[in-house]
C-alpha positions in Angstrom: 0.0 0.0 0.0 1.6 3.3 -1.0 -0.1 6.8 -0.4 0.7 9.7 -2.4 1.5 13.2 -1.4 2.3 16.1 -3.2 4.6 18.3 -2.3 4.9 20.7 -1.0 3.2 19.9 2.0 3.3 22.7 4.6 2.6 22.9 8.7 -0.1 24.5 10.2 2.7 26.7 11.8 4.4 27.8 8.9 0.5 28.4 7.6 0.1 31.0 10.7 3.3 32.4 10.2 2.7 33.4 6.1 -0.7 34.4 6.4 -0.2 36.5 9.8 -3.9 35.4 10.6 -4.8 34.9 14.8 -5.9 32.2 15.9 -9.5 33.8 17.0 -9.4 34.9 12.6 -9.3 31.2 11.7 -11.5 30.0 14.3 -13.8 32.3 13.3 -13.1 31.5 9.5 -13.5 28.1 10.5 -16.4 28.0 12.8 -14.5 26.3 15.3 -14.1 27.2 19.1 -11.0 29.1 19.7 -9.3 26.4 22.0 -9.7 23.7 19.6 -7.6 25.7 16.7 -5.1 26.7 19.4 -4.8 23.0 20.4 -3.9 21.8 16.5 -2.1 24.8 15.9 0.4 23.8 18.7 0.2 20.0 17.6 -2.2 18.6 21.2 -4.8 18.0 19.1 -5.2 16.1 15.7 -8.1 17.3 13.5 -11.0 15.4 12.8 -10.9 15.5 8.5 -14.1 18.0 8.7 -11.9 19.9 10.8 -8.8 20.4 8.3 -11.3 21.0 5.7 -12.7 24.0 7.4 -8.9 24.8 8.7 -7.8 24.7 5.9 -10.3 26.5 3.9 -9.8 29.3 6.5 -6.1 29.5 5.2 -7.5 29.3 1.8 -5.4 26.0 0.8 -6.7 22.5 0.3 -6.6 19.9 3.6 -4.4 17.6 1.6 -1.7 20.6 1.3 -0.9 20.4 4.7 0.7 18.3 6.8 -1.6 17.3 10.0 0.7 15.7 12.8 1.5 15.9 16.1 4.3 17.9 16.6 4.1 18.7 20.7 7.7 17.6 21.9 6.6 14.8 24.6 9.1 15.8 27.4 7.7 19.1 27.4 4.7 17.9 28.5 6.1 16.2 31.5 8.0 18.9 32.3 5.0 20.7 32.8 2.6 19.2 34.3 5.8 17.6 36.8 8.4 20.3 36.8 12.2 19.9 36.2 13.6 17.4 39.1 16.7 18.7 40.5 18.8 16.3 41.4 19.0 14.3 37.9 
C-alpha cells in the first residue's frame, strides 16, 4: 500500500506564520471554538478531516496541502505538568 502526497506539504505553523492570521481569525473562519484551533495549531490536538477542511479553507489552501501531525515535543509535557527534578 503506497499513499501519495504532493509536495509541497506545509505545517499548520508555517500556515500561521505566512498568512499573519490569529488564531480567533481562523477560528472564526472556520467556525470552530478558539481552543480547539489553538490546540492543533500547537500540535495537542489532531483534526477530525471535517476539521482540516474547514482549517484549511480558513487559510485558503486545500486539507491535503498540509501536513496534520502531532508535533508537541513529549518531554515538554512532563516537564509541565511535573516540573524539572533537581537532582537528575
Amino acid at each position: 500500500m503506497s499513499i501519495a502526497v504532493s509536495f509541497p506539504v506545509v505545517t499548520i505553523d508555517v500556515l500561521f506564520e505566512n498568512s499573519q492570521l490569529t488564531i480567533e481569525d481562523v477560528a472564526e473562519r472556520a467556525k470552530l471554538p478558539p481552543e480547539r484551533v489553538e490546540a492543533i495549531a500547537v500540535g495537542r490536538w489532531l483534526p477530525s478531516p471535517k476539521e482540516r477542511e474547514r482549517i484549511a479553507a480558513a487559510f485558503g489552501v486545500a486539507a491535503d496541502e498540509v501536513g496534520w501531525g502531532h508535533t508537541m515535543d513529549p518531554r515538554n509535557v512532563r516537564y509541565h505538568r511535573f516540573g524539572l527534578k533537581e537532582n537528575f
